[in-house]
N, C-alpha and C positions, 0 to 999 in steps of 0.2 A: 541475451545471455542464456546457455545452456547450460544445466545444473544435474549431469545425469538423465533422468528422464523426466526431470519439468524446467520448465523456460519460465526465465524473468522478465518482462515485458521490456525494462529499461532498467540500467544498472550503472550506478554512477562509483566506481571504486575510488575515488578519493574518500568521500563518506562513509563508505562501505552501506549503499541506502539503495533499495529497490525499491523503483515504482511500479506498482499491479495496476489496472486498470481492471475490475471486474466487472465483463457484461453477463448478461442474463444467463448465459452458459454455465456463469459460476453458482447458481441458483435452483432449486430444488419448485419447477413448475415457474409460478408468476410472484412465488415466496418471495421472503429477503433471508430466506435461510440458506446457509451457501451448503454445497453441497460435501460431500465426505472429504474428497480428492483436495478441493479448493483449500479445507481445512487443514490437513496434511502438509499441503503444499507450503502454509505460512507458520506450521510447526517447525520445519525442515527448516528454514529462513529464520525463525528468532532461533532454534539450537543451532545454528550455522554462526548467532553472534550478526545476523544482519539488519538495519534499520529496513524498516517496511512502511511505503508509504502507498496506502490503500483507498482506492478512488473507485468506491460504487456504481453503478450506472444510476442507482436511483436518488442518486443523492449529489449529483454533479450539479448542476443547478446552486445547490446552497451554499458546495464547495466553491463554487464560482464567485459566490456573494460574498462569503469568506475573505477570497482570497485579494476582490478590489478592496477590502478594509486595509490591507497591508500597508503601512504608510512607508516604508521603505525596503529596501533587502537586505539590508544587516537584521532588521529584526525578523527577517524569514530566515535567514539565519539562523537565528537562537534559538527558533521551533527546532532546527532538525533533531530527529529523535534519538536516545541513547541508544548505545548496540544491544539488541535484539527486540526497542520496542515498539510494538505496533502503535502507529499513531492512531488507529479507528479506535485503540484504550484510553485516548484520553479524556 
């Protein structure tokens, strides 16, 4: 999805929820500090009123461990986030 001059990775408008994928590009060097643009970029997306669901490069792994905990998808379900909230805040 294209949003003016930044793209959503994946965008599910039932929920009104975007998934980002950030690899290294969103990163300042070998940091996990994201860079100015990337930051902007999930400003624009909670004042837009959009769920954001944000998936590290360096931290997929644990997400992944996370995620076979899930005993079923009604309760991935009730994770999804309120409108404008990043889940990386929770």
């Amino acid at each position: 999805m294209q949003t003016g001059i930044q793209r959503i990775d994946f965008y599910i408008p039932e929920h009104k929820l975007c998934v980002e994928v950030d690899g290294s590009t969103h990163y300042y060097g070998l940091s996990q500090h994201p860079l100015a643009k990337t930051e902007l970029k999930y400003r624009l997306m909670r004042y837009a009123r959009l769920k954001v669901l944000r998936i590290e490069h360096f931290n997929i792994a644990e997400m992944i461990e996370e995620w076979k905990s899930e005993e079923t998808p009604s309760q991935a379900r009730e994770n999804i986030p309120a409108d404008g909230e990043d889940l990386t805040e929770r």
